[in-house]
C-alpha positions as CSV (number, residue, x, y, z in Angstrom):
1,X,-7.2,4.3,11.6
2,X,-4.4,3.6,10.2
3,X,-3.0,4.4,6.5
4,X,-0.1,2.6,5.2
5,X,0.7,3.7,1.7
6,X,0.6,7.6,1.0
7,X,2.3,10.0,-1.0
8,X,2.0,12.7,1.9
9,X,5.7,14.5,1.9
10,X,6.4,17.4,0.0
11,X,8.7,17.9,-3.5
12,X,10.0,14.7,-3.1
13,X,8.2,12.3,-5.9
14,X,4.9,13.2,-8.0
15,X,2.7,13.6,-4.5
16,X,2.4,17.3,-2.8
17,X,4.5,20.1,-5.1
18,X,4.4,22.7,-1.6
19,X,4.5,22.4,2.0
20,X,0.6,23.9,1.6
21,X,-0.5,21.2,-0.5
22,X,0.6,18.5,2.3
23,X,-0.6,20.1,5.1
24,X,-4.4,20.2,2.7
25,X,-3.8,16.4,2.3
26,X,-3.0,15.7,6.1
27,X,-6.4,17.6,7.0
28,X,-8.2,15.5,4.7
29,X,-6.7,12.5,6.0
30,X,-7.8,13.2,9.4
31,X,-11.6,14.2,8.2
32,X,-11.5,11.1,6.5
33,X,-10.7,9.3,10.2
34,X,-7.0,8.6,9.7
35,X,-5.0,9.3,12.9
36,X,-1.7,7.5,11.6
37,X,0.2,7.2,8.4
38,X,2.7,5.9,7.0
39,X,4.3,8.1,4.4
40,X,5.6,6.2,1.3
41,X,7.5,8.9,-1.2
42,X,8.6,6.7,-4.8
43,X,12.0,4.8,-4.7
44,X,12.5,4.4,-7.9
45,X,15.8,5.9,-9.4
46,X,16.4,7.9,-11.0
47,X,13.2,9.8,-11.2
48,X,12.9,9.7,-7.2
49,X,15.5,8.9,-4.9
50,X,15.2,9.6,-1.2
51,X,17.5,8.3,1.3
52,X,16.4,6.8,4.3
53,X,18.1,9.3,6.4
54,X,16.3,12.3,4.2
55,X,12.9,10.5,4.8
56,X,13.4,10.4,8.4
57,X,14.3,14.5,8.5
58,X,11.8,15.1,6.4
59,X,9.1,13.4,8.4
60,X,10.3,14.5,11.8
61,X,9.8,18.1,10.3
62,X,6.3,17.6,9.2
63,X,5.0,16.0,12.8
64,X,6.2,19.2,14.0
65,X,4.4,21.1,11.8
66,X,1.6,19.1,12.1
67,X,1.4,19.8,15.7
68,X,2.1,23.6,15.2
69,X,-1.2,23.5,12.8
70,X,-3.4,21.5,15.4
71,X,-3.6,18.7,13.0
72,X,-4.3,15.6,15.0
73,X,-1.8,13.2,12.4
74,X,1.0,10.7,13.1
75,X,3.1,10.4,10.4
76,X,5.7,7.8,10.0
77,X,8.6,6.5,7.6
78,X,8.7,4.8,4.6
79,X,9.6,4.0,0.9
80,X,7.6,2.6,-2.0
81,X,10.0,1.1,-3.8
82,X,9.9,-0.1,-7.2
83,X,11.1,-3.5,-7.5
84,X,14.5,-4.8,-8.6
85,X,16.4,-7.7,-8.7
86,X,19.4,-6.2,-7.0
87,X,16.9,-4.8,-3.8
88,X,18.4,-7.7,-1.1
89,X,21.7,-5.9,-1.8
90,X,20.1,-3.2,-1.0
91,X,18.7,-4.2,2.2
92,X,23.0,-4.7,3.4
93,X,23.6,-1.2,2.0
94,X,20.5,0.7,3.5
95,X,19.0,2.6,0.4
96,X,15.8,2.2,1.2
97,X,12.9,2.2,4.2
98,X,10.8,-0.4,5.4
99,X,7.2,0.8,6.7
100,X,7.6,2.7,10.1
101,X,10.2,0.7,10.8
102,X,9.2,-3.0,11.0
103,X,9.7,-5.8,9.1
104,X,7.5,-4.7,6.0
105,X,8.7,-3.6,2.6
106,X,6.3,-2.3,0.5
107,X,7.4,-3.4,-2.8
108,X,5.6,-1.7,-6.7
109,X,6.1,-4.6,-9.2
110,X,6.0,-3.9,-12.3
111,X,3.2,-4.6,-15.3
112,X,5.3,-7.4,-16.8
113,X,4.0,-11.4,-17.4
114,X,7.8,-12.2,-17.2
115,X,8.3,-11.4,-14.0
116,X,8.8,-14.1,-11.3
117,X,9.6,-12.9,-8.1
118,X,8.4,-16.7,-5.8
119,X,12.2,-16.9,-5.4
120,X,13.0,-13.4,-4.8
121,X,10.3,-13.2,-1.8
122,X,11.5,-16.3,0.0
123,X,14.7,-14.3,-0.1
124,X,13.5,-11.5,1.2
125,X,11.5,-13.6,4.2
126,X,15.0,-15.6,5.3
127,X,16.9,-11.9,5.7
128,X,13.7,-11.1,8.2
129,X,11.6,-8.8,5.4
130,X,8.1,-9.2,4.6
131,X,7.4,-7.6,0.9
132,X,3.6,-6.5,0.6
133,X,2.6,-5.6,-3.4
134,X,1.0,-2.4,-3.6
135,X,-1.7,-1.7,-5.9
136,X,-1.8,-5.1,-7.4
137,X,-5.6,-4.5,-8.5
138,X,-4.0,-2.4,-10.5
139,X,-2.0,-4.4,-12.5
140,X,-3.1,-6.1,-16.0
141,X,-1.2,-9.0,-15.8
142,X,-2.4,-9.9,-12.8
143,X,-6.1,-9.6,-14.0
144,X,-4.9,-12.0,-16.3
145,X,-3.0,-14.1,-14.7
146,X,-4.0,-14.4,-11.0
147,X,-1.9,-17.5,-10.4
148,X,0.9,-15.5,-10.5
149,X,-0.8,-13.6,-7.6
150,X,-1.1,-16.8,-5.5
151,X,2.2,-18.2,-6.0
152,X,3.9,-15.1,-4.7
153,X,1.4,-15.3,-1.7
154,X,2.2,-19.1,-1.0
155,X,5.6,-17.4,-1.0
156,X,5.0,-15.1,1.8
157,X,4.2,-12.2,0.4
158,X,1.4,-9.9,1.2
159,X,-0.6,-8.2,-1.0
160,X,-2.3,-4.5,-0.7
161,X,-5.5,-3.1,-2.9
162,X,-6.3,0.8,-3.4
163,X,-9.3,2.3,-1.9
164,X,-9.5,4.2,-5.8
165,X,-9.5,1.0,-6.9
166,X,-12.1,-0.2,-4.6
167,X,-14.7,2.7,-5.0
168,X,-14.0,2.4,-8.9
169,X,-12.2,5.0,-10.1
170,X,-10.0,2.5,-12.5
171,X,-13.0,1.5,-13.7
172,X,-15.6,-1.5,-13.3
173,X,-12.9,-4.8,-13.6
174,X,-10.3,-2.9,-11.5
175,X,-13.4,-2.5,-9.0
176,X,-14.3,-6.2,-9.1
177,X,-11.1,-7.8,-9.3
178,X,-9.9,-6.0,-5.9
179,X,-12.9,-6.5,-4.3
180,X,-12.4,-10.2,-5.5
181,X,-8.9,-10.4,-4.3
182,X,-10.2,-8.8,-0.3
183,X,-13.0,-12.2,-0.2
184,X,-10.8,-15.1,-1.6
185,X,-7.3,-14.0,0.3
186,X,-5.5,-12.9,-2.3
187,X,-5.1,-9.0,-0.5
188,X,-4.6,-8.9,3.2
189,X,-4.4,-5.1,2.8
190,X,-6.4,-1.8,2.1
191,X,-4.5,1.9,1.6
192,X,-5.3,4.9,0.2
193,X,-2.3,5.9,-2.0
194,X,-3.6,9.2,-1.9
195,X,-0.8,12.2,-3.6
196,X,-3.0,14.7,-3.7
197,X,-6.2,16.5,-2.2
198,X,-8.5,17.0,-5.3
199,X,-6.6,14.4,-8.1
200,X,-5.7,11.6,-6.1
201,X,-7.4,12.0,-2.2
202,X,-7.4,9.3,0.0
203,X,-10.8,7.9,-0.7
204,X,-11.1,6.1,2.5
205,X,-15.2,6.9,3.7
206,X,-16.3,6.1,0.2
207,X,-13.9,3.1,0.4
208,X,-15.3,2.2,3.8
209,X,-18.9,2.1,2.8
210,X,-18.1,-0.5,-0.3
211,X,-16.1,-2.2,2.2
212,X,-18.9,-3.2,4.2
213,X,-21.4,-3.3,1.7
214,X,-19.3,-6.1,-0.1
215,X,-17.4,-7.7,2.3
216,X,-18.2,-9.8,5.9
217,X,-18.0,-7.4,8.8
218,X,-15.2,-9.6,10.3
219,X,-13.2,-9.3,7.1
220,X,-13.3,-5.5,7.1
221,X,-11.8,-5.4,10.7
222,X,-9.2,-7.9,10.1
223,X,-8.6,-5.3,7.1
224,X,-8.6,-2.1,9.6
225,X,-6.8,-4.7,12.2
226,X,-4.0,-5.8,9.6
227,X,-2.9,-2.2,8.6
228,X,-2.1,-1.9,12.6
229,X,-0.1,-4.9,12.3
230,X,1.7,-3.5,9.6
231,X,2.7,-0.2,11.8
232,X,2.9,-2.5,15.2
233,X,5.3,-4.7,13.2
234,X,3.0,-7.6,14.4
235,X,1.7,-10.8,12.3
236,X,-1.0,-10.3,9.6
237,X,-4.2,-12.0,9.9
238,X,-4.8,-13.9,6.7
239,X,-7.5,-16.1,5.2
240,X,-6.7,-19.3,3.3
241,X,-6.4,-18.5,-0.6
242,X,-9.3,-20.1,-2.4
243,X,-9.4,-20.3,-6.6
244,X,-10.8,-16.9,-8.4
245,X,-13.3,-17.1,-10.9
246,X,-15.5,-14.8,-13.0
247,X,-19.0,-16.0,-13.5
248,X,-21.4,-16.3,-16.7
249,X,-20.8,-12.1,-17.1
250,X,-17.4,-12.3,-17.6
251,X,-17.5,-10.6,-13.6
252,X,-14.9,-11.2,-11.1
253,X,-17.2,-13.0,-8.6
């Protein structure tokens, strides 16, 4: 299995403080049935600033490690990179790292009901990028205003829920809106965004099992099949948006 959005590397943003705390969170990841990983330390300066070239040293380091330790874990580069109007310049002057390599960005947008980013994306797609929205369960704008949501998908972007989210550890609406956005197309992606063993651990069986208990068996493996894509810089598979509701509760349906 494949995890695409992790906070794995150490002393480098607010995931593992010690070598020893990564190598805890690796083991879990492979109990949990994760075999690769992308690891995604916080771009967002000047609180965390990693270059591309320090990502890559840092990660070649740690598969060594990992392979000293017996730990049966890919790891691979990557930046989550908080978003910023000035980020295609960034793309000429290489500050940041797309996911293992490929074509994908994975882009944190902020919590803001001004932001329009339709433009920005179809940017992004005609220099060869695909931007995929982390978290965006998360995000109380976008609870509120899922049309912004679709208009940046009819863009071309792609959009990626938490398994915390999923298995309700933001609480009930979090829950249901992600699990609303994985049935009507709104998410094409699941990841863990796991920093830490015990206060933020990947989540992925419990995830799994509400997964399948809430979505088609064919969805959940174009879910699994779509974070391969991501790391086999290959197409997504999608499904065609359809309008989200809530029904007589007040319940993302």
């Amino acid at each position: 299995m494949v995890d695409l959005h992790c906070h794995l590397l150490p002393l480098v943003d607010d995931g593992p403080a010690s070598i020893e705390q990564s190598l805890l969170l690796a083991r879990q990841a492979t109990a949990e049935g994760i075999r690769h990983l992308i690891a995604t330390p916080h771009l967002s300066p000047p609180d965390f600033h990693t270059t591309p070239a320090q990502v890559g040293l840092i990660v070649a380091e740690f598969n060594v490690l990992l392979q000293q330790r017996d730990i049966p874990l890919t790891v691979y580069t990557g930046h989550e990179i908080l978003f910023d109007e000035d980020m295609l310049l960034d793309i000429d002057n290489g500050v940041f790292q797309t996911l293992a390599n490929s074509q994908y960005v994975l882009i944190d947008v902020p919590d803001d009901d001004s932001l329009e980013l339709s433009d920005w994306i179809e940017a992004m797609i005609r220099e060869g990028y695909r931007p995929i929205l982390s978290n965006v369960e998360q995000k109380k704008t976008l609870r509120e205003q899922p049309d912004c949501l679709a208009d940046w998908i009819k863009a071309g972007a792609f959009a990626q829920v938490s398994c915390a989210g999923i298995t309700g550890d933001h609480g009930k609406d979090v829950r249901q809106f992600a699990l609303a956005l994985l049935k009507n197309g709104y998410a094409q992606l699941v990841a863990s965004d796991a920093h830490h063993a015990t206060r933020r651990p990947f989540r992925w069986k419990s995830c799994q099992q509400q997964l399948l208990h809430e979505l088609d068996e064919s969805r959940v493996t174009d879910l699994y099949h779509n974070a391969e894509c991501v790391l086999l810089n290959r197409p997504l598979a999608i499904i065609p948006l359809r309008p989200l509701k809530k029904n007589w509760k007040g319940q993302w349906a």
